[in-house]
C-alpha angles and dihedrals in degrees: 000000000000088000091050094051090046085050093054095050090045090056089044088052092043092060094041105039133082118231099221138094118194127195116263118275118210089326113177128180127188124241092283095055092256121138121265130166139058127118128302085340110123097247084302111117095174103068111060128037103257131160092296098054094106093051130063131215115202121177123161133178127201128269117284084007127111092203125111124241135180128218102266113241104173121112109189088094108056093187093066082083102019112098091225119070115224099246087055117105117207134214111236096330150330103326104029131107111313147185145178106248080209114090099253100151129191106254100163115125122223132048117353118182086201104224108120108145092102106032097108097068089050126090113244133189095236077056092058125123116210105202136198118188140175082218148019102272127185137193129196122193131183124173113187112199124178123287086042083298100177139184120189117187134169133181125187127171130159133167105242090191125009080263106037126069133183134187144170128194118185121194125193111176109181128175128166095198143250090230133053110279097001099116105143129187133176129173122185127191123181124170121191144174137187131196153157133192129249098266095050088239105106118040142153165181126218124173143182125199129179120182126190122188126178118159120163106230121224100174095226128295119303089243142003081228099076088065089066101037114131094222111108100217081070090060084081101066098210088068095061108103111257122208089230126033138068116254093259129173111262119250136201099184100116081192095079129054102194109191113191102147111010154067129320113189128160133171128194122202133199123168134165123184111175122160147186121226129202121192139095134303128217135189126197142153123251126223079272095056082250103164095237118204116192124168113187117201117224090176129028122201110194139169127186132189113194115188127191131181107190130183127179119183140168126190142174108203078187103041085108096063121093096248097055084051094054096051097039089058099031098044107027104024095235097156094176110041096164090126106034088088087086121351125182141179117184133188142176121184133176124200118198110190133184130190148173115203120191126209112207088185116038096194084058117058091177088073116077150119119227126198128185162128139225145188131229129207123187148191134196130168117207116175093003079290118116127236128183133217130181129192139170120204133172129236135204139170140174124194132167123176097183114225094246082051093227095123134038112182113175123166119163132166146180130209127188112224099175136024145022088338108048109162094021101141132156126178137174146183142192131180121188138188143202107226103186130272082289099057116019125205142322134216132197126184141184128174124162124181148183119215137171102224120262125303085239088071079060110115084209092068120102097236130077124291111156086216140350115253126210094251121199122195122282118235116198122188116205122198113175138181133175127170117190112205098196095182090059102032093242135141121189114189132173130184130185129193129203117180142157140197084026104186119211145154116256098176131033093267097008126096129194130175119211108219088195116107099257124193134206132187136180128179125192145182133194131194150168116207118199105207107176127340102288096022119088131178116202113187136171123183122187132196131196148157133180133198101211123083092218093068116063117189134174113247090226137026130175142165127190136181124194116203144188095206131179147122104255124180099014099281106033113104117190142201124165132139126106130291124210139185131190128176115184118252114279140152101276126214114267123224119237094206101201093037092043098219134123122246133225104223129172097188105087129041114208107217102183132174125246112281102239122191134175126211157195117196126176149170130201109172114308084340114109117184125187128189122175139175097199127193095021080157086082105068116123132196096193107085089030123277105348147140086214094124085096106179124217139254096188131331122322093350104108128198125236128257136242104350122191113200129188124195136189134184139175133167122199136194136211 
């Protein structure tokens, strides 16, 4: 239903809409980054067809963030719109389990459900654009993969009034997989405003986020050696024997999500942020005799209410049958499966925040303290049966962006007085400088925090856990440097981790938490060559090295793309070449299928080749076209012409051959 509705209003903008974006014209914003300008208009450029009524101005900043950002038209770089980063493997195919092979941990305080294999597809708060725009503006994006592999995707966002925007994005990821029982499909939709009255005293932010996921679990293939088995009937991948699934007829229809063994998880957002100002007002004419309002706030007084429903759920229709017993205890060790046939943890939580927030220059809004408190409510149902918990917990931050933008300094932090979580903190601080045209510009960053393990550790939660183990708080250190050399295209970074009382799972349904001081470090570097006037190298290494063994890493890492880049025709704007990426050979997390977790192992060593993909990117207009033949590092001469040297992601969990992708994208204004 979500995708046919998405489907109506697509063919509605696409009648209405122009398919054209034209460069900004004379376009002025006052010192909070509103519009100004236009004849005769009373500093409101919205209203009234001016000069710039054929051209459009769109800037957006993240949620819970005051910097200015434009939409990004590039197309060298594919993953800026593809859901998956680059350094992320993937179990079976696009939209299955997946994971950065580069150390990023969860250090937030407070409640964690645990279930994380699937979070970068979803739509998050901390992911939301808040847009302001001189005009309704849409994008439509559809990107086709092989076995019928599709992404839908629509944005549309529009000022209704100067100071009041609305927009709506809409995401549908649907794979029926390369290998048996692996059909994943998530849809994301997420609607948001923002507004503020006349007067700049009352303003607001209100969203709304709903995330489906639903991904069939095979628990890997039953052998590695499958993937080398002479018999042709193996070189199609969805024939090779599976520990999990049912042998079920393979289906290209994206408007089903048929879950028969997998995971069912869901989240439900709803967040309000609306705030008072005092301060002072002033009007003045521009050069243009344009009458100029500016209020400037010297104290904020803000609330916010931030509601989630959250379900995670993992059933086996099958688990009954004698071959689902026998894997379940074979493979995975699950002596008792009475309740895999359907296991659920559900939360709601609701989150009521207040805050003052104090501005010492009133010229300068990136300069401010916040103080505040909050209370937690939370439920949990264990058994089917309800529990509640209640917590309190304080909040401060500090951030100042000086007008001359040489320093940033932002340091924020959170500490739980009351509840299940007493003694959670977390806090964090950056300071950045701007170093001249020569240097660019350095970063440092600290964070510490002190977190209970995921809910997920919990014996009271429905899924498996073979004891419950007496669990203290984790403590991570954070100590962070980047240094960005502009003159010669280069970025240096460095972090370095300190924990301790790091909680894993070392066995598909078996936690453990190591109460030694582990470290881990990582040290990159980033950089674009120019090598002669239409060929460009971009190339990243990355090096890190960890001391628990519940944290497996691979020593190098490194991703490349090599480009023949230019703007040809006028309006053609190229970019074509290979991409690679290597990581050097490590003991790679295993995947617990029914507890959706991923496990630290130290049996199997995963040696790939390089992924190696070629690709075609351009832009027209507002046109952007992407074709791509992806893992070409997997052809084989062996059993005659074939793309069957499928690397691994983790054991057992093989990646697929030869893709073709084709992208499209196209933006319109009104």
């Amino acid at each position: 239903m979500p995708f046919r509705i998405c489907l109506v209003l697509s063919l509605i903008f696409s009648l209405v809409l122009r398919a054209q974006v034209n460069p900004p014209v004379n376009y002025r914003v006052d010192s909070q980054g509103r519009p100004i300008g236009g004849a005769n208009q009373g500093g409101d450029s919205l209203q009234q067809r001016d000069r710039n009524e054929d051209s459009i101005t769109i800037f957006y900043r993240m949620f819970d963030s005051s910097r200015i950002r434009f939409i990004d038209s590039t197309v060298h770089n594919f993953y800026n719109r593809f859901a998956l980063p680059f350094d992320y493997l993937y179990l079976n195919q696009y939209a299955g389990a997946a994971r950065s092979v580069l150390f990023n941990p969860n250090t937030q305080p407070g409640y964690d459900p645990g279930f994380h294999g699937y979070d970068i597809y979803h739509f998050t708060l901390a992911n939301t654009r808040v847009f302001n725009t001189t005009r309704p503006y849409t994008e439509i994006d559809y990107i086709l993969g092989a076995k019928a592999e599709q992404t839908i995707k629509i944005l549309h966002t529009q000022n209704l009034k100067p100071l009041w925007n609305i927009a709506f994005d809409y995401r549908l990821i649907n794979s029926p997989g390369h290998f048996k029982s692996s059909a994943g499909n998530h849809s994301a939709i997420r609607l948001s405003s923002d507004f503020s009255t006349k007067n700049r005293r009352y303003s607001g932010f209100v969203a709304f986020i709903r995330n489906r996921t639903k991904v069939n679990e095979n628990g890997g293939i039953r052998n590695d050696s499958f993937l080398t088995d002479d018999n042709p009937a193996y070189f199609e991948r969805f024939n090779i024997p599976t520990w999990l699934g049912a042998d079920e007829a393979y289906t290209t229809n994206f408007l089903t999500s048929n879950l028969v063994t997998g995971s069912d998880y869901y989240s439900q957002t709803f967040f309000l942020r609306h705030q008072y100002d005092v301060g002072q007002k002033e009007e003045f004419y521009d050069a243009d005799s344009n009458l100029v309002q500016k209020f400037y706030p010297r104290i904020r007084l803000q609330h916010n209410i931030h509601y989630f429903n959250r379900g995670f759920t993992y059933r086996d229709e099958n688990y009954l049958t004698a071959s689902a017993q026998e894997a379940y205890k074979e493979h995975f060790g699950l002596e008792n499966t009475d309740s895999v046939g359907s296991m659920t943890d559900r939360w709601r939580e609701i989150t009521n925040e207040a805050a003052l927030v104090f501005f010492p220059d009133k010229k300068n809004l990136e300069q401010f303290f916040k103080v505040g408190a909050a209370f937690q409510w939370l439920r949990g149902w264990f058994a089917g049966i309800p529990d509640d918990l209640h917590g309190t917990y304080l909040l401060g931050e500090y951030r100042n962006r000086t007008r001359n933008r040489k320093w940033d300094v932002n340091a924020n932090g959170k500490f739980f007085l009351t509840g299940p979580y007493l003694g959670n903190y977390f806090v964090n601080a950056t300071l950045q400088t701007n170093l001249g045209s020569k240097l660019g510009a350095l970063v440092l960053g600290f964070q510490n925090a002190n977190r209970n393990p995921s809910f997920v550790f919990n014996g009271q939660s429905n899924f498996y856990l073979k004891e419950t183990l007496d669990l203290n708080t984790e403590n991570w250190t954070t100590f962070s440097g980047d240094l960005f050399v502009n003159r010669l295209g280069l970025a240096l970074k460095a972090k370095y981790h300190l924990v301790s009382n790091y909680t894993y799972w070392k066995g598909f349904y078996e936690a453990e938490q190591d109460g030694t001081l582990q470290s881990i470090l990582r040290i990159s570097g980033e950089k674009k060559f120019k090598l002669t006037k239409r060929w460009n190298l971009y190339s990243e290494l990355h090096i890190q090295q960890s001391t628990s063994s519940g944290i497996n890493l691979p020593l190098i890492y490194t991703q490349n793309r090599f480009a023949y880049e230019g703007n040809f025709y006028k309006n053609l704007n190229l970019s074509t070449g290979i991409e690679f990426r290597y990581f050097s050979p490590f003991t790679a997390d295993n995947w617990s299928a029914f507890n959706g977790q991923w496990v630290a192992q130290s049996e199997e060593t995963i040696t790939n080749r390089p992924d190696i993909h070629a690709f075609l990117h351009i832009r027209i207009n507002s046109f952007r076209g992407f074709l791509r033949a992806e893992n070409l590092n997997t052809f084989e001469l062996g059993n005659g012409f074939n793309f069957t040297k499928n690397n691994l992601a983790a054991p057992l969990y093989a990646n697929p051959g030869l893709l073709l992708r084709l992208g499209i994208y196209w933006s319109f204004v009104n």
